[in-house]
C-alpha positions in Angstrom: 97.8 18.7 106.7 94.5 18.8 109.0 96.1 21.3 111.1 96.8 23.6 107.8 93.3 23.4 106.5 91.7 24.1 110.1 94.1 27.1 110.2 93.1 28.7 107.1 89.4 27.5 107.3 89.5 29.8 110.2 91.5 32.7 109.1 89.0 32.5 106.0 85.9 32.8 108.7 87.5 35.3 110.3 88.3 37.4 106.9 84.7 37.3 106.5 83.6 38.2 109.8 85.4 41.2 109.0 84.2 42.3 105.6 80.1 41.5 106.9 81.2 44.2 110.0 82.4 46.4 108.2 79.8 46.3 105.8 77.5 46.7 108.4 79.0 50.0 109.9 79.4 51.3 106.8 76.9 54.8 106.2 74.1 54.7 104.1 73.6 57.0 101.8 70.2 58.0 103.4 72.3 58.9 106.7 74.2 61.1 105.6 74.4 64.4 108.3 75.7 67.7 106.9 78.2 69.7 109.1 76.1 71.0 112.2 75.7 74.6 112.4 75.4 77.0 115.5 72.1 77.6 114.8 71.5 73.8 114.6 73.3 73.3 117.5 71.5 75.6 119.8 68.0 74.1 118.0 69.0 70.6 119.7 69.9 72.0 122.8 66.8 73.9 123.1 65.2 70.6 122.5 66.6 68.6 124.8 66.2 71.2 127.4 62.5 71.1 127.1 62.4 67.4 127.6 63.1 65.8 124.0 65.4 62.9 123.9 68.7 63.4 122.1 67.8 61.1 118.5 64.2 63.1 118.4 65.9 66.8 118.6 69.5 65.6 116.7 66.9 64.0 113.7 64.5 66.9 114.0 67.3 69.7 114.3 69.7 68.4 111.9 68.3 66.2 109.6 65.0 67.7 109.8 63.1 64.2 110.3 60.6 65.9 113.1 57.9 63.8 115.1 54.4 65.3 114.6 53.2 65.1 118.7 
């Protein structure tokens, strides 16, 4: 009887492991990314090329969330 109640204690543990992950990975709403066009592409190139890390130039580029320097 112990053993039973251990075993589904855990598999209940491990069913909500799994719903809080995937949860977690889940995209908000807020980051959603349209479909990247040449003309973004080449912007975030150009970007990283002149020193900019690859989150500054893809949000900048793409998403248009740019850093005033």
């Amino acid at each position: 009887m112990k053993r039973k109640l251990l075993t589904a204690t855990v598999f209940m543990f491990g069913l909500a492991l799994g719903g809080t992950s995937a949860i977690a990975s889940s995209p908000s709403p807020e980051a959603t990314v349209p479909g990247i066009t040449q003309e973004m592409a080449r912007c975030v190139y150009e970007c990283q090329s002149n020193g900019g890390t690859h989150a500054v130039c893809w949000n900048c580029c793409v998403r248009n969330i740019c850093e005033l320097l």
